[in-house]
C-alpha positions as CSV (number, residue, x, y, z in Angstrom):
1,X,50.2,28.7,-72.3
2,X,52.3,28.8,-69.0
3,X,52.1,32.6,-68.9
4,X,48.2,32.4,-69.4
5,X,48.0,29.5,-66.3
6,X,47.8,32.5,-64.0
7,X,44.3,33.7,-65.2
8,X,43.0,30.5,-65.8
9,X,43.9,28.6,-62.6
10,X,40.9,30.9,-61.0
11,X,39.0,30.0,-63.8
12,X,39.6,26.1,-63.2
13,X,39.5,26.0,-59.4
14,X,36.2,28.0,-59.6
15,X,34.7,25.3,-62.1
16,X,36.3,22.6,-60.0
17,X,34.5,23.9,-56.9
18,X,30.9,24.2,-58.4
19,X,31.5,20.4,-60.1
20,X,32.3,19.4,-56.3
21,X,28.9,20.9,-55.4
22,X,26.9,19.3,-58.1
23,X,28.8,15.6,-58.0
24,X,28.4,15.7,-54.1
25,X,24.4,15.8,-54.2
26,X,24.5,13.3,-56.9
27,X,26.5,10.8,-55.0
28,X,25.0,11.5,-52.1
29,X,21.2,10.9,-53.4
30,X,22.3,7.9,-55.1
31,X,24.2,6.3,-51.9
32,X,22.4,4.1,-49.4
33,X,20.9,5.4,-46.9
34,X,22.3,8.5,-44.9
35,X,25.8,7.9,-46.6
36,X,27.3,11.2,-47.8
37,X,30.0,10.9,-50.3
38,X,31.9,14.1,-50.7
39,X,33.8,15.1,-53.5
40,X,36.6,16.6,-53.2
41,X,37.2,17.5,-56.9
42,X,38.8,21.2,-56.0
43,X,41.6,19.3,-53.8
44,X,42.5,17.2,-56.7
45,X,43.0,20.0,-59.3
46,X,44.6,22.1,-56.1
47,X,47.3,19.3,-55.6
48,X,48.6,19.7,-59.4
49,X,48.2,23.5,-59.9
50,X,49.7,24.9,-56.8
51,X,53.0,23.2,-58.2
52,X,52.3,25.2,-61.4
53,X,51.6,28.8,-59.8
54,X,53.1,31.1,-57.5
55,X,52.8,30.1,-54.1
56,X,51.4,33.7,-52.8
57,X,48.8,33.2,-55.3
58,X,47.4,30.4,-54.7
59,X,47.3,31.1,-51.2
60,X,45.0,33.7,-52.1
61,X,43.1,32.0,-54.3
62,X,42.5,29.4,-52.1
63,X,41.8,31.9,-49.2
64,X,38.7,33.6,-51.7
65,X,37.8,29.6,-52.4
66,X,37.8,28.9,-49.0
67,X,35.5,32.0,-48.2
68,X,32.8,31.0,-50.9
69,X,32.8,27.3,-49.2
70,X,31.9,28.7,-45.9
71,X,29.3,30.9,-47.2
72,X,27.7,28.3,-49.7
73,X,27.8,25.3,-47.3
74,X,28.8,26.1,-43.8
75,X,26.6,29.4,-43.2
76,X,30.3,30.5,-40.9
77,X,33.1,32.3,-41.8
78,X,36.0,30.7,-40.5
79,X,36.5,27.1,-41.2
80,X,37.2,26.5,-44.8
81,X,38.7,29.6,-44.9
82,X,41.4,28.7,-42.9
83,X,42.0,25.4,-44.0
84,X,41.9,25.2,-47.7
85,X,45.2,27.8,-48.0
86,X,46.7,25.9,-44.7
87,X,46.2,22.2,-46.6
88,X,47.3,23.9,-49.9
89,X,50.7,24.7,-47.9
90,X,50.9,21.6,-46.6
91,X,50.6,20.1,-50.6
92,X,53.1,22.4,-51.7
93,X,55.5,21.6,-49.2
94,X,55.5,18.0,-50.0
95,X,55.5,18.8,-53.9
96,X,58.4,20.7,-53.4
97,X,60.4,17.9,-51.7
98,X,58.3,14.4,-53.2
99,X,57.8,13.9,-57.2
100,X,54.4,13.7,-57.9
101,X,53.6,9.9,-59.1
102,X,50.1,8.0,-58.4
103,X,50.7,6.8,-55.7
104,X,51.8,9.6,-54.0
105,X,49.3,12.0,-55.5
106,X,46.8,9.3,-54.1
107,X,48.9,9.5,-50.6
108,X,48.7,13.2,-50.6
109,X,45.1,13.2,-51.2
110,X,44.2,11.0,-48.5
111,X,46.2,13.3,-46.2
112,X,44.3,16.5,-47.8
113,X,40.9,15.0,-47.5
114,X,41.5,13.8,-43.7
115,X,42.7,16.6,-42.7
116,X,40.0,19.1,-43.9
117,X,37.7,16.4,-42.8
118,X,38.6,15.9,-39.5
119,X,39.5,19.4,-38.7
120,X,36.3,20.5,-39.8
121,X,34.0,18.0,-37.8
122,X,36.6,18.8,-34.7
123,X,36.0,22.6,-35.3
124,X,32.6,22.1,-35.5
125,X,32.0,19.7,-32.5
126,X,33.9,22.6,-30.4
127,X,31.5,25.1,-31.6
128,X,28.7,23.1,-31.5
129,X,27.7,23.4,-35.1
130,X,26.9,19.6,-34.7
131,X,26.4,16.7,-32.5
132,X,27.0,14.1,-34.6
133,X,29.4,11.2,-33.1
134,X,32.8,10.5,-33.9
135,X,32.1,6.9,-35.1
136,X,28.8,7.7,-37.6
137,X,31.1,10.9,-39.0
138,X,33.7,8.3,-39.8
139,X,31.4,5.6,-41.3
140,X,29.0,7.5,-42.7
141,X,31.1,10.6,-44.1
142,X,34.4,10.4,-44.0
143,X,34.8,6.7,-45.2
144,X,33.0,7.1,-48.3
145,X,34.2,10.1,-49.6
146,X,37.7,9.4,-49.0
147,X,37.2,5.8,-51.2
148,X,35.3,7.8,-53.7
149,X,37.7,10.7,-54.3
150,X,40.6,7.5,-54.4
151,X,38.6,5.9,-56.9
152,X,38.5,9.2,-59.0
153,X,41.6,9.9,-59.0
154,X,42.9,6.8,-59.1
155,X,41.0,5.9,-62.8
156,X,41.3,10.0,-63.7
157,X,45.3,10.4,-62.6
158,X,46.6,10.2,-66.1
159,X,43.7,12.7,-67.4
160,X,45.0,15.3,-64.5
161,X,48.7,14.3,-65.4
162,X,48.3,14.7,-69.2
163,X,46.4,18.3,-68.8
164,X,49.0,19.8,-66.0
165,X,52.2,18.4,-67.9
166,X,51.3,20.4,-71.3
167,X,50.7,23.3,-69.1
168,X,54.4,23.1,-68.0
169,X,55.9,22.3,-71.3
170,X,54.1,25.4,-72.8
């Protein structure tokens, strides 16, 4: 199974990415008011198979990911594509050095999530892309995506645990 993880990482990060898409409107038309929860379901499965593939690769994986985002949400080439292999170093730097456990999956997630974040709202307040204010991005964006993708992977942890373990026994 380990030898086939190569062709079926694009596979899974491809169907992670359009599941993000789909559970983002959904949380966001059932939040109140002009909450938007993101989901950040591509990080999550990023965080456990960038341990279990080449590094090179999944750079350019993520690079090709990162492309897509820009075209299917941000209409610019630029942002996501630079960040998602950037914050996919970042995660295999700490794997590398920290075992993976809940909590610090959950640590490393909050760092993934506010950094993409943050970058992007700063990259897009320097390009004017938006005028939204610092305060309402954090209360009304940041904030609840980054409790709903701790939730999720709080309650889903041994789900991702069991599936990426078998992967490496294999």
């Amino acid at each position: 199974m380990k030898r086939y993880f190569n062709y079926l990482s694009p596979m899974v990060l491809f169907i992670a990415f359009l599941l993000d898409a789909q559970l983002s409107t959904l949380l966001s038309n059932l939040a109140p008011g002009t909450v938007s929860i993101t989901s950040y379901l591509l990080f999550i499965t990023g965080m456990y198979i960038v341990d279990k593939i080449n590094l090179t690769y999944s750079l350019i994986l993520f690079s090709i990911l990162g492309v897509i985002y820009d075209i299917y949400y941000l209409d610019i080439l630029g942002i996501s594509t630079t960040l998602f292999p950037l914050i996919i170093y970042i995660v295999y730097y700490f794997t590398t050095k920290i075992h993976l456990n809940r909590w610090i999956s959950l640590m490393i997630l909050v760092v993934m999530i506010f950094s993409f974040e943050f970058t992007s709202f700063a990259l897009a307040r320097l390009f004017q892309l938006t005028n939204l204010s610092m305060f309402i991005f954090v209360v009304y964006n940041l904030l609840p995506s980054l409790l709903y993708n701790l939730f999720f992977l709080f309650i889903f942890y041994p789900l991702f645990k069991k599936s990426f373990v078998i992967t490496d026994k294999t």
